[in-house]
C-alpha positions in Angstrom: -45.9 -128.5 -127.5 -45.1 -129.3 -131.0 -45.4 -127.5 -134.0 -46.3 -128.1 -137.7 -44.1 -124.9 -138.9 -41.6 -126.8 -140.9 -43.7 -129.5 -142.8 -46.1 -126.3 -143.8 -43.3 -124.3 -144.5 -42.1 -127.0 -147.0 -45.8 -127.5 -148.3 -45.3 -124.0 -148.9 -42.0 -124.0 -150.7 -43.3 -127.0 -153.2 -46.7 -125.4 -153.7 -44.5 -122.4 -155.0 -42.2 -124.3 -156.5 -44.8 -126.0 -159.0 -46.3 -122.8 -159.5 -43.4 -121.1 -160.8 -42.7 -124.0 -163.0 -45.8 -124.2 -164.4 -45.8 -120.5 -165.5 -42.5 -120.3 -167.0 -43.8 -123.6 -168.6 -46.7 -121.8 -170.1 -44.9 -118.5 -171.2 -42.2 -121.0 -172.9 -44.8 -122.3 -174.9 -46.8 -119.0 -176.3 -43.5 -117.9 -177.3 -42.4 -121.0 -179.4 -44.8 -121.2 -182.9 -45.9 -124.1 -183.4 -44.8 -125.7 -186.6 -46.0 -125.6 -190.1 -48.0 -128.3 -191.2 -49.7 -129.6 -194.3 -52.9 -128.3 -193.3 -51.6 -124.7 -194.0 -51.7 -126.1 -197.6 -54.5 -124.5 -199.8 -55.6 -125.0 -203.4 -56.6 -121.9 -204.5 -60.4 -121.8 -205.9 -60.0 -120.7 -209.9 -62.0 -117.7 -209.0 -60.3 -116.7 -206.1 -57.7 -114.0 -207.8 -60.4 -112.6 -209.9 -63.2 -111.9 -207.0 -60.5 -110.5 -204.1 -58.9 -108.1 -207.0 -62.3 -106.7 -207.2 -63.1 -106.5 -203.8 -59.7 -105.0 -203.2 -60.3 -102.5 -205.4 -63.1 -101.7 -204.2 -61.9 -100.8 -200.7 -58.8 -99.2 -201.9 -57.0 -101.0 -199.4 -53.1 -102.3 -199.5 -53.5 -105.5 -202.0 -51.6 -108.1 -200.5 -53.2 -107.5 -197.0 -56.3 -107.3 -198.3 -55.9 -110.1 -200.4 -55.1 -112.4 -197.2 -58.2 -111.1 -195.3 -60.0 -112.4 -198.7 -58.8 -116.0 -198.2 -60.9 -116.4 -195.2 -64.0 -115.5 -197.2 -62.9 -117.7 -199.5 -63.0 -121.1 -197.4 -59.4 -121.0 -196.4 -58.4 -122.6 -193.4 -56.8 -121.0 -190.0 -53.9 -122.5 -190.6 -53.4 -121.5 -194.4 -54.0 -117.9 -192.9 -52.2 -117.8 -190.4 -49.0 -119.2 -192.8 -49.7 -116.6 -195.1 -49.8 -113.7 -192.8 -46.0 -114.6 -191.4 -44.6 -115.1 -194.7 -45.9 -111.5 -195.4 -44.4 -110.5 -192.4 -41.0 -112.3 -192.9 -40.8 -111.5 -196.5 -41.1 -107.5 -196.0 -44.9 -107.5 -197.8 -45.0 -110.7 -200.4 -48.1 -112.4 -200.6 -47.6 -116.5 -200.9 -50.3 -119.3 -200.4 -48.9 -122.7 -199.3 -49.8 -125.2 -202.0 -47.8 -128.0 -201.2 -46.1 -129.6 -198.2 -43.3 -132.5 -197.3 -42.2 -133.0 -194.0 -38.1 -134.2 -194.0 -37.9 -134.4 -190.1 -36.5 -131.8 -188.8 -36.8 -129.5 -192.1 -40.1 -129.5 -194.0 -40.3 -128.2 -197.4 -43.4 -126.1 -199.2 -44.3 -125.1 -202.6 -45.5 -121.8 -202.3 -47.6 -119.7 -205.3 -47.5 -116.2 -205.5 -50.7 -114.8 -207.5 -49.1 -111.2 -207.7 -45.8 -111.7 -209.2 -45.2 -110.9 -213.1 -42.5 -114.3 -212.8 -41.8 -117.0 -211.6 -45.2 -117.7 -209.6 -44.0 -121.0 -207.9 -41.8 -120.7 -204.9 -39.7 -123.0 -202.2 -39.0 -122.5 -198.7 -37.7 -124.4 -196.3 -39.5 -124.7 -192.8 -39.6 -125.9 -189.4 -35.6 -125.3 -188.8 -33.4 -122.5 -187.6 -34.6 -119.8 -189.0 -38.0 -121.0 -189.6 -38.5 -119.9 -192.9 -35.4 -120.2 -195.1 -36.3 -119.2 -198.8 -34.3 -121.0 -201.4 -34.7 -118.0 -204.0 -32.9 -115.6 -202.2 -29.7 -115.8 -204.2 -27.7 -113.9 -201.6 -27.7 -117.5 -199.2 -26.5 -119.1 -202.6 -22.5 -120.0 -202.7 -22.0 -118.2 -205.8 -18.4 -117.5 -205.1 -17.4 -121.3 -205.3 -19.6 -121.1 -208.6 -18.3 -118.4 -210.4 -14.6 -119.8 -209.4 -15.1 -122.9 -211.4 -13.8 -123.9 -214.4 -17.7 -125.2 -215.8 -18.6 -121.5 -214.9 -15.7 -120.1 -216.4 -15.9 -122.2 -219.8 -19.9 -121.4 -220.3 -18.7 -117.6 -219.8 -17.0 -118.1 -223.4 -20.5 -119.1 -224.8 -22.5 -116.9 -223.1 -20.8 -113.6 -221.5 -23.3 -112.0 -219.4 -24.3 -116.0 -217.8 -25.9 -115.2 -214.6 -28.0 -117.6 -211.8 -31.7 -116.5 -211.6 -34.4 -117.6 -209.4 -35.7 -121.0 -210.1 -38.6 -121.8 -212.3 -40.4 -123.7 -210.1 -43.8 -126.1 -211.1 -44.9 -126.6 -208.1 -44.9 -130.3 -208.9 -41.0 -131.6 -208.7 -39.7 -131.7 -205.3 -36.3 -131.3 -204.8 -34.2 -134.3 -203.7 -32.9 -134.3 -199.9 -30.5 -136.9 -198.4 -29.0 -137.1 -194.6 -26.0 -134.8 -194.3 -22.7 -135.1 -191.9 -23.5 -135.6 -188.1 -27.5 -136.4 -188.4 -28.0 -133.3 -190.3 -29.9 -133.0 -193.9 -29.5 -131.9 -197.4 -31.7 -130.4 -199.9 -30.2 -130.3 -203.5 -32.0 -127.5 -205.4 -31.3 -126.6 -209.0 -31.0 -122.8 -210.7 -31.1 -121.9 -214.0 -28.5 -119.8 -215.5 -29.0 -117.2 -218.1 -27.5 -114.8 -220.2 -28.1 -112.0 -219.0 -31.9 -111.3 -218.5 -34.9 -113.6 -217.4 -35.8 -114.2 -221.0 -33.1 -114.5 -222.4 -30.8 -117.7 -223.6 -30.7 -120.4 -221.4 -27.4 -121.5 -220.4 -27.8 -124.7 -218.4 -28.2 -124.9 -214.3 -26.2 -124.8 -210.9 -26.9 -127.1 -208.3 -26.6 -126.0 -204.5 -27.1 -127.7 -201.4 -29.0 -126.2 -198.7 -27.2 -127.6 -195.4 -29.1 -128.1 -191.9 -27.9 -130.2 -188.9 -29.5 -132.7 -186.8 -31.3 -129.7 -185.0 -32.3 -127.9 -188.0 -30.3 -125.1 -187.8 -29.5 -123.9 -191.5 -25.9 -124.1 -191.9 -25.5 -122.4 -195.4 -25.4 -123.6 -199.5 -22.4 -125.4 -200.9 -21.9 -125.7 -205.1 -22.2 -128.6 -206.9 -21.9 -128.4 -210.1 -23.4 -127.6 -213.3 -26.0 -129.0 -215.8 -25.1 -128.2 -219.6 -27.6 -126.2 -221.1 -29.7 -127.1 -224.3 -28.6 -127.2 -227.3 -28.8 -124.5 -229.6 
């Protein structure tokens, strides 16, 4: 008499097989986000500020995450939320609405606003790569070393002593320029003012940094390039 054992044995084995596969394919995907899009891009209603303050107030709750639960009341999409809420996260309790998008391939870029700040309202950060949020106002990603080492830097010193690079004063409106880098990779040239000394004070030109990512995404760091004179007096 013969048997069926091994052909159901091996039925068995590939049954088990696409199983497995099909799990770790599904736990692979809920653990990789999904990437930011335009339609996380919201235009904040002119009201909007006004009416969640009050309402904030009101509940006596922490402002910026009360402020995000006021978005969806508001007519914000999922996707603007959700963006929102991992910036607060990643950005240790700031509160930014998208408000502009451009995909670059493996790097996207966003203007974001910021509705609490006293400053500089208008943000930029760089999406999509490795990390997944790279913000191009933290100054400590900057090359400032190679900056400060130059003879431009050194020479505007002479005119202005306390010269410093500040976050950028952004519009919301100008994109920065972007060009392919070494190896596949890509480039983002972003410009800084420079000030002497304090956010009002005398302006004293701009630096100019690239913001370096390779074929993959992965941000490889800022490299100097130069300096724009600043106005005349």
């Amino acid at each position: 008499m013969r048997y069926a054992y091994p052909s159901l044995t091996l039925t068995l084995f590939l049954s088990l097989t696409m199983c497995l596969t099909t799990v770790c394919l599904t736990a692979q995907s809920k653990h990789t986000p999904a990437k930011f899009q335009a339609a996380a891009v919201w235009q904040i209603p002119p009201q909007f500020i006004s009416a969640a303050h009050a309402a904030c107030d009101r509940l006596l709750t922490s402002t910026p995450e009360c402020m995000i639960d006021q978005m969806a009341k508001a007519g914000a999409a999922a996707d603007a939320i959700r963006f929102t809420r991992e910036l607060y996260k990643q950005s240790q309790g700031e509160f930014g609405i998208m408000t502009g998008f451009q995909d670059e391939g493996p790097v996207a870029f966003a203007w974001i606003t910021y509705p609490l700040r006293a400053n500089t309202n208008y943000g930029l950060l760089l999406l999509n790569g490795q990390p997944r949020i790279v913000n191009v106002e933290d100054l400590t990603l900057l090359d400032t070393k190679t900056m400060q080492q130059s003879a431009q830097f050194q020479d505007l010193k002479g005119q202005f002593p306390s010269v410093d690079i500040w976050p950028g004063d952004r519009d919301g409106k100008i994109w920065p320029n972007s060009q392919p880098g070494p190896n596949g990779g890509i480039q983002f040239t972003v410009e800084y003012p420079l000030r002497n000394g304090c956010h009002a004070c005398a302006r004293a030109g701009a630096a100019l940094f690239n913001w370096d990512f390779d074929a993959n995404g992965k941000f490889l760091g800022t490299a100097f390039q130069g300096m724009l004179s600043p106005p005349l007096q």
